[in-house]
C-alpha positions in Angstrom: -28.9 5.7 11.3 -25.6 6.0 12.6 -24.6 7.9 16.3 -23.4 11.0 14.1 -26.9 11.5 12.7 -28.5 11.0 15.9 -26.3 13.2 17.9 -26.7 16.1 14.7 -30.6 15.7 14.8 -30.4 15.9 18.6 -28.7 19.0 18.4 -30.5 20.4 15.6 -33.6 19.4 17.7 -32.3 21.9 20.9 -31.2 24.3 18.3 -34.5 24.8 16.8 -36.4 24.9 20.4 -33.6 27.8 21.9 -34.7 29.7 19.2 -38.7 29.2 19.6 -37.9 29.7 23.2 -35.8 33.4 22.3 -38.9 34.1 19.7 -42.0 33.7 22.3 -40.1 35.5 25.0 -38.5 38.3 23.3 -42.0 40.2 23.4 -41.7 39.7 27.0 -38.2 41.1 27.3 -39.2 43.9 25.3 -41.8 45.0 27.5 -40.2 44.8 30.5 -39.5 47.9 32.4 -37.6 50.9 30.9 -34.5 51.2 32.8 -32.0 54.1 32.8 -28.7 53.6 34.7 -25.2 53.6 34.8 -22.8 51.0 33.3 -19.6 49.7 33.9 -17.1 51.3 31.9 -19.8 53.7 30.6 -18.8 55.5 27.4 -20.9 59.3 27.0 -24.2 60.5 28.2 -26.8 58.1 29.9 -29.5 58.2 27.4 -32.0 61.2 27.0 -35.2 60.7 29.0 -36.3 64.4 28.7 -36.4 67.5 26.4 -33.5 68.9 28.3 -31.1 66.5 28.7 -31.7 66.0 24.7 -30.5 69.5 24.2 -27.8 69.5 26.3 -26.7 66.6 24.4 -27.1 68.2 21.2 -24.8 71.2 22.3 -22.3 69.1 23.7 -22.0 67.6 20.1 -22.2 70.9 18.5 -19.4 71.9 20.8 -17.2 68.1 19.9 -17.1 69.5 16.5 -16.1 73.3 16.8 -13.4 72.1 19.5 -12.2 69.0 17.4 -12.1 71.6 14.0 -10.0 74.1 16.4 -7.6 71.6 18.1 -6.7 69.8 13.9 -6.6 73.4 12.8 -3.7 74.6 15.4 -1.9 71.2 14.8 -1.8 72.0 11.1 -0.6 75.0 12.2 2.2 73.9 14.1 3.3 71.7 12.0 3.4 73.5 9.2 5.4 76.2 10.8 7.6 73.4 12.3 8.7 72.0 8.7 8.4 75.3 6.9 10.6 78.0 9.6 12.9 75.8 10.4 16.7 76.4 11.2 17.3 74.1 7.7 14.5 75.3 5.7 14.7 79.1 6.5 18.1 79.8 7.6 17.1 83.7 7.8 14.0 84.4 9.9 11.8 87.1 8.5 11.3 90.9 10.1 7.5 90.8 9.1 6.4 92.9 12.2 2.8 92.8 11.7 0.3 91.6 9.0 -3.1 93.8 9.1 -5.3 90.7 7.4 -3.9 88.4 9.8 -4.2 90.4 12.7 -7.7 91.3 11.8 -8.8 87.1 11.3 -7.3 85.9 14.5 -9.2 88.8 16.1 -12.7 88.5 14.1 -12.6 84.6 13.7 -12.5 83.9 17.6 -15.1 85.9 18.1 -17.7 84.5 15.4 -16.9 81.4 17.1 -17.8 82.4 20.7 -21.0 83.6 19.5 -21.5 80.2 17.8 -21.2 79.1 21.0 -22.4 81.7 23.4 -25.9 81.8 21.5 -27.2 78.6 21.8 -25.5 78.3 25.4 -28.2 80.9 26.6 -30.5 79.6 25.0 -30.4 76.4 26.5 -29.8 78.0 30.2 -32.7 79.7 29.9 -34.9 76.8 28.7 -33.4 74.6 31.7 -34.1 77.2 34.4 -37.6 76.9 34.8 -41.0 75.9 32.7 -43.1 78.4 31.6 -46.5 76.1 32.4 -46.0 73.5 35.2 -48.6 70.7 35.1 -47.6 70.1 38.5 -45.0 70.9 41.5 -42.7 68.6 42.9 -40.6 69.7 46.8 -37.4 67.7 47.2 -35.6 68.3 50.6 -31.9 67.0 50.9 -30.9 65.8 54.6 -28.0 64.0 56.0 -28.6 61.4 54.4 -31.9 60.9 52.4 -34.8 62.9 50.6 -37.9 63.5 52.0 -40.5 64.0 48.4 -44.0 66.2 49.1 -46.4 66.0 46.7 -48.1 70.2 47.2 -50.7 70.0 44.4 -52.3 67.1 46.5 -53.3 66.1 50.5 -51.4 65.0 52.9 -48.7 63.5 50.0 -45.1 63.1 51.3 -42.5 60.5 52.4 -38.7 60.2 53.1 -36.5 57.8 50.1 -33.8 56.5 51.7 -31.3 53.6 50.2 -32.1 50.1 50.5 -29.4 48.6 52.5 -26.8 46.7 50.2 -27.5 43.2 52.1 -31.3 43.5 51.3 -31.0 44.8 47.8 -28.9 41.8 47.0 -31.0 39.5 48.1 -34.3 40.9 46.7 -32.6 41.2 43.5 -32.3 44.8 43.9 -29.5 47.5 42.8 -27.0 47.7 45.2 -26.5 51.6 46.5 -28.4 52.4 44.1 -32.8 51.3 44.6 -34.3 53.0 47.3 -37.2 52.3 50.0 -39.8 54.6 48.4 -39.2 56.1 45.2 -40.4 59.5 43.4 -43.8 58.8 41.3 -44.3 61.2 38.3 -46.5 61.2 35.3 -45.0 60.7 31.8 -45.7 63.1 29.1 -46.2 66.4 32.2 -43.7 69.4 33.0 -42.8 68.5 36.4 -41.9 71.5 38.5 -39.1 70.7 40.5 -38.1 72.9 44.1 -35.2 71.8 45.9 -34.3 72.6 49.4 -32.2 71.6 52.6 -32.3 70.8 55.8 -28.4 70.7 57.2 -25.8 70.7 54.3 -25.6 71.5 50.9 -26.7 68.8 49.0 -27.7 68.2 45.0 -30.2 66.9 43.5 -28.7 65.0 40.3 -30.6 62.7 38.0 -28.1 62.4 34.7 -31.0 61.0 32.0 -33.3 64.5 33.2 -30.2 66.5 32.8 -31.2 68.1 36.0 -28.8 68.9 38.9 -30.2 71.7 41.2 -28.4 71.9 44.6 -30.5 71.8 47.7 -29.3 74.8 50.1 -30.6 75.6 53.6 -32.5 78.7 53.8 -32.9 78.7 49.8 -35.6 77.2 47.4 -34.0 76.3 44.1 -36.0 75.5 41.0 -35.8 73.1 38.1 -37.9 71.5 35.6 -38.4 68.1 33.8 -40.8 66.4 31.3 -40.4 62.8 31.3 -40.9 61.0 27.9 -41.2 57.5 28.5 -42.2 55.3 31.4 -39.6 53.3 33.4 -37.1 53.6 35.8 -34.6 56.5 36.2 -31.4 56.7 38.7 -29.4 59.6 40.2 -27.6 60.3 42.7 -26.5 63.3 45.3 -22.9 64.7 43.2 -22.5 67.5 46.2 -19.7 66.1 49.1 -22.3 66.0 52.2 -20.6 64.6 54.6 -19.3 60.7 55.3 -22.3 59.3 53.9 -22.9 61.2 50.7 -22.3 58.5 48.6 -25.3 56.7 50.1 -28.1 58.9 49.0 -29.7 57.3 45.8 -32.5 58.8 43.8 -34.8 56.9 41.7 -37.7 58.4 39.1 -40.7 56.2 38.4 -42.2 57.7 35.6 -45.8 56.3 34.8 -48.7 56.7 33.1 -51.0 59.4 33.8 -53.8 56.7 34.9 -51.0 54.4 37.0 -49.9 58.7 38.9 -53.9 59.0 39.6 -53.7 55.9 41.7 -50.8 56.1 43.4 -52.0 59.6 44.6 -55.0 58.1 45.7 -53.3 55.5 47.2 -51.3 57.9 49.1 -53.8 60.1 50.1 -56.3 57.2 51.1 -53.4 55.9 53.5 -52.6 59.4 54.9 -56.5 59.7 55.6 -56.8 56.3 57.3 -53.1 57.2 59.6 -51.2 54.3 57.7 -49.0 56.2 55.1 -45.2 56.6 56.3 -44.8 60.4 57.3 -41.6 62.5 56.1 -40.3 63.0 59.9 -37.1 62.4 59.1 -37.0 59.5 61.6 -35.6 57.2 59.2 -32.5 59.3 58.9 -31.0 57.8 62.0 -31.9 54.1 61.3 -30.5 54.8 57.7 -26.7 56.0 59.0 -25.9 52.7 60.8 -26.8 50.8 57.4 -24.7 53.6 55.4 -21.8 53.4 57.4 -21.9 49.8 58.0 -22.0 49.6 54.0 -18.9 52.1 53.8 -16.7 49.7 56.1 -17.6 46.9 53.5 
């Protein structure tokens, strides 16, 4: 057998084992945690994670179409008016004054078409401004610069998120500015009432795969609503100018099963009981600025 064959056999030989290797661990890859985020050179919506951010995707395509149909529609227009009334073509421009069809289409036709949209518009505003029947309540209080989370419908359940400094995320294989310290537990499959305050500034509250964005306003509870669909991880951000480290308040979603949110409340309130759970003092904030500006000046 010649060096050819051997080298071909060889390679068929890895070939075969990459794929084996691909087949057995695929199942693995699969399973691995959900993960919602944003992408470099991100083209549309982040993927739908709840009932509302699906409708609000579904109007915004309704709304592509009717857009797209008016925009070719006055561009036939034009240039059919363009090759038709020109100087060479029509030498003598008509006195037509007024046309009573016309003038009753361009009035009746724009309107049919608002109430295409306006209908389902309100629709959907009053389906995203707050849930009829909340399995449970969620507080979310903005600061300068972090979220402290409480937990109401249990004991003694609270803590402040704040960004894992870009040095440490890097090195623990983290997200960098993006993966928090402690992040927000919910329950898949529950309608998660959602009240956002604030301490300073205004602030908001922005998770793009919920399609919730409630701004947090001192002196003012605000309300929102999600249902999480699937387990896995979920990022947002603050999107209201805060001050010189507004770009450094992340906010991540665990969502989890209902049995995996029973033990993490248990966990919780076991450590608040026993004096070892972190308290939302807002202590944190000031330790947290030094990293946040030191990670601006990078």
């Amino acid at each position: 057998m010649g060096f050819k064959e051997l080298f071909g056999l060889a390679a068929l030989r890895r070939a075969l084992l990459s794929l084996a290797v691909t087949l057995t661990t695929a199942p693995l890859a699969f399973a691995a945690e959900h993960v919602v985020e944003p992408h470099d050179w991100q083209f549309g919506f982040q993927e739908a994670a709840t009932p509302v951010k699906e409708r609000i995707a579904g109007l915004h395509h309704e709304l592509l179409i009717i857009i797209t149909c008016i925009a070719a529609l006055v561009m036939i227009l034009l240039l059919y008016v363009m090759v038709r009334f020109n100087a060479r073509a029509h030498p003598v421009p008509s006195r037509t004054s007024h046309n009573t069809w016309i003038e009753i289409a361009w009035t009746v036709i724009p309107v049919l078409i608002l109430l295409a949209i306006a209908i389902p518009s309100f629709k959907l505003m009053y389906y995203m401004d707050k849930t009829q029947k909340a399995d449970m309540t969620i507080k979310v209080t903005g600061h300068q610069w972090y979220w402290t989370y409480e937990y109401p419908d249990f004991k003694d359940v609270s803590f402040d998120s704040n960004i894992i400094p870009p040095e440490e995320a890097v090195k623990s294989g983290k997200k960098r500015l993006l993966d928090v310290d402690n992040r927000l537990v919910v329950p898949v499959g529950e309608n998660v009432r959602v009240l956002v305050a604030g301490t300073d500034v205004m602030h908001s509250w922005f998770v793009p795969s919920f399609g919730v964005q409630e701004y947090a306003v001192p002196g003012r509870l605000n309300e929102s609503w999600f249902n999480v669909e699937k387990p896995g991880l979920y990022y947002g951000q603050c999107n209201q100018i805060c001050g010189v480290n507004h770009a450094f308040m992340p906010i991540v979603v665990e969502a989890v099963s209902k049995e995996d949110f029973q033990k993490f409340i248990s966990a919780k309130e076991k450590a608040a009981a026993n004096g070892t759970a972190p308290v939302a003092t807002g202590k944190t904030a000031a330790a947290g600025g030094a990293v946040h500006l030191a990670a601006a000046a990078e």
